[in-house]
N, C-alpha and C positions, 0 to 999 in steps of 0.2 A: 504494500500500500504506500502510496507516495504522500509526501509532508500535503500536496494540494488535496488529496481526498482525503486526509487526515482532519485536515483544518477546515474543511466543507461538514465531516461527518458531525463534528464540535459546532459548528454554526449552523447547521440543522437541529441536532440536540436541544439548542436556547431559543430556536426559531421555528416548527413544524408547520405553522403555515407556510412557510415557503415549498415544502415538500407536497402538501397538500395539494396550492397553487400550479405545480409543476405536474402532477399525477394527473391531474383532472387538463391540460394542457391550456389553461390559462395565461400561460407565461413560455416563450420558447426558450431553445439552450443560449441563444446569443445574448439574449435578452439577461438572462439570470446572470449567464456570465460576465457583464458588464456592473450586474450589481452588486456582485460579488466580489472585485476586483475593486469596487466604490468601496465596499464594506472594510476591504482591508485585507479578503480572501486569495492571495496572491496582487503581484504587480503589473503595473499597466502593459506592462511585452511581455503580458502570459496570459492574452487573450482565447490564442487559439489554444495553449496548453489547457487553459480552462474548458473549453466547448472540448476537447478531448478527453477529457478526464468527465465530465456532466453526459456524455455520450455512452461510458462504460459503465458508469453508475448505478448500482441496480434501487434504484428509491422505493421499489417491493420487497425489499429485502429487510421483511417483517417478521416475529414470527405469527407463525397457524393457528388462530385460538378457534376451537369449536365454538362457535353460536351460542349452544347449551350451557355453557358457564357463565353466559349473562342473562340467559333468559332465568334460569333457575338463581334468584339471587332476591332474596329479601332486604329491605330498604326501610329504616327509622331514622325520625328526625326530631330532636331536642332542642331548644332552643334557650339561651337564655345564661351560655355558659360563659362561666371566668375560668384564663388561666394564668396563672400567677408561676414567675422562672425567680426562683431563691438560688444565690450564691449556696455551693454545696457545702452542708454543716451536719456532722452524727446530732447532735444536740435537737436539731428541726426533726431531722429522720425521726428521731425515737417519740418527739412532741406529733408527729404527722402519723404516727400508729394506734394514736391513744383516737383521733380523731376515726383512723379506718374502722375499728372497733365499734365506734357507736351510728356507723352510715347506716341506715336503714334503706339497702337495695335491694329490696323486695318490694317499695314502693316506686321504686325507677329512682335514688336517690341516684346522683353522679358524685363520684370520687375517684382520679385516679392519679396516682403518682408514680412518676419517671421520673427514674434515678439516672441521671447522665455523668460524662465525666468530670464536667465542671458545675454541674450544676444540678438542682432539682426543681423540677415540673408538678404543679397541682391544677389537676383539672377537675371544677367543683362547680354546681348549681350557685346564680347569683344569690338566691334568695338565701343561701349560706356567708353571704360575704363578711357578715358581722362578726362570724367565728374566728377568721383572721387579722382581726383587729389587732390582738396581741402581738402573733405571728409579724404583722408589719413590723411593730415598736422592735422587737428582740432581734431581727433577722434579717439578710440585707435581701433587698426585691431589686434584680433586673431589671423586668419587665413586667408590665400586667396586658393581660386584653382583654377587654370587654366585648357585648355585644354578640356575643359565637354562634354557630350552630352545628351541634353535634352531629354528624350523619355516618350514620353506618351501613354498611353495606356487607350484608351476611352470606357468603358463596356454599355451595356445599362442599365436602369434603374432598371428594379429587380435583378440586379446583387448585389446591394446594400446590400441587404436581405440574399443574402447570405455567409455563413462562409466559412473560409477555401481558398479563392482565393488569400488573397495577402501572404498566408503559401504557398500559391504549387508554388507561383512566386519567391518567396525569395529561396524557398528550392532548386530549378530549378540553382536558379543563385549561391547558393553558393555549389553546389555541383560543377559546373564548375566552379571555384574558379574565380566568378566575383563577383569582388568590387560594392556595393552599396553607393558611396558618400554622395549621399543624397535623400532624398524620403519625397514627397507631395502629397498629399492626397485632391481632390477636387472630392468627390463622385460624379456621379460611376467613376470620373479618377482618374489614379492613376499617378504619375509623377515621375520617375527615372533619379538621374544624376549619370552618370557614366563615366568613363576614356574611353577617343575616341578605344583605342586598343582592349575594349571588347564589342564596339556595333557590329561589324558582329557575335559573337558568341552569340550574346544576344540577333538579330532576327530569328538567327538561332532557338534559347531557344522558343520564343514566338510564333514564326509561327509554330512550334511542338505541342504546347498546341493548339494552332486554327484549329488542324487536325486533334486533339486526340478527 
């Protein structure tokens, strides 16, 4: 593979409409190649190398998802969540266990904590936010987000096994210039927080793929 398909395949990765644009024949090789070359994707006298290398290019070179793994796929949505990113502290961990203990999820309470390497993740119902009141005072906060919306997307079991599904979700969402805040992974669910303004265009996105 050469540094110019190299640097294409990477400027596809952050951009998939272009790829899209190009599949569907919207856009010809000379044309891309020229914006390509604007972008910073090679230089101005590697015009033709570009429409040479955009000609070998295989832009189907996806993988095969059976249909079945998005049709079979249940879909919940929550609304109303905080997630709060604390510098990472034993001291929080052991105060943020006392708190799992008494989540009552059985009434659909949200609680979930990620432990990362710098840091720890609480993902919690707003109407809990008062319980971190303290949590603030004692403990340093990164970041908060407000506003969220929980969306889970439950596959069935051999869906596991296969590659290429949470590529066609991501690619789906960011071609519709939807923000991914945050994303959890409890195989085969997968859990998306997203800003409340893009969940109608986001089931819109996902009950597309359960039809395809």
């Amino acid at each position: 593979m050469t540094q110019l398909e190299q640097d294409f395949r990477l400027f596809l990765s952050k951009n998939p409409e272009i790829e899209m644009c190009y599949s569907k024949k919207l856009i010809n090789r000379r044309s891309l190649a020229r914006y390509l070359i604007k972008k910073g994707i090679g230089k101005q006298n590697q015009i033709e190398a570009m429409i040479a290398m955009l000609r070998r290019f295989n832009f189907n070179d996806r993988p095969e998802i059976n249909p079945i793994f998005f049709r079979d796929t249940k879909i919940q949505l929550k609304d109303n969540i905080l997630v709060f990113d604390f510098e990472k502290d034993k001291q929080l961990l052991k105060f943020l266990q006392n708190i799992v203990s008494n989540t009552n999820y059985d009434q659909g309470d949200t609680l979930k904590i990620v432990l990362g390497s710098n840091s720890i993740k609480v993902f919690i119902d707003k109407k809990y936010k008062n319980l971190f009141n303290k949590i603030l005072e004692e403990y340093k906060l990164n970041t908060k987000i407000e506003e969220l919306t929980e969306l889970s997307i439950l596959f069935n079991q051999k869906a596991s096994q296969e590659k290429g599904i949470l590529a066609i979700i991501t690619q789906e969402l960011a071609i519709n210039n939807i923000i991914i805040n945050e994303l959890l992974t409890a195989t085969p669910e997968l859990i998306f927080y997203i800003q409340d303004k893009y969940v109608l265009k986001t089931l819109e996105i996902l009950k597309r793929l359960q039809k395809s």
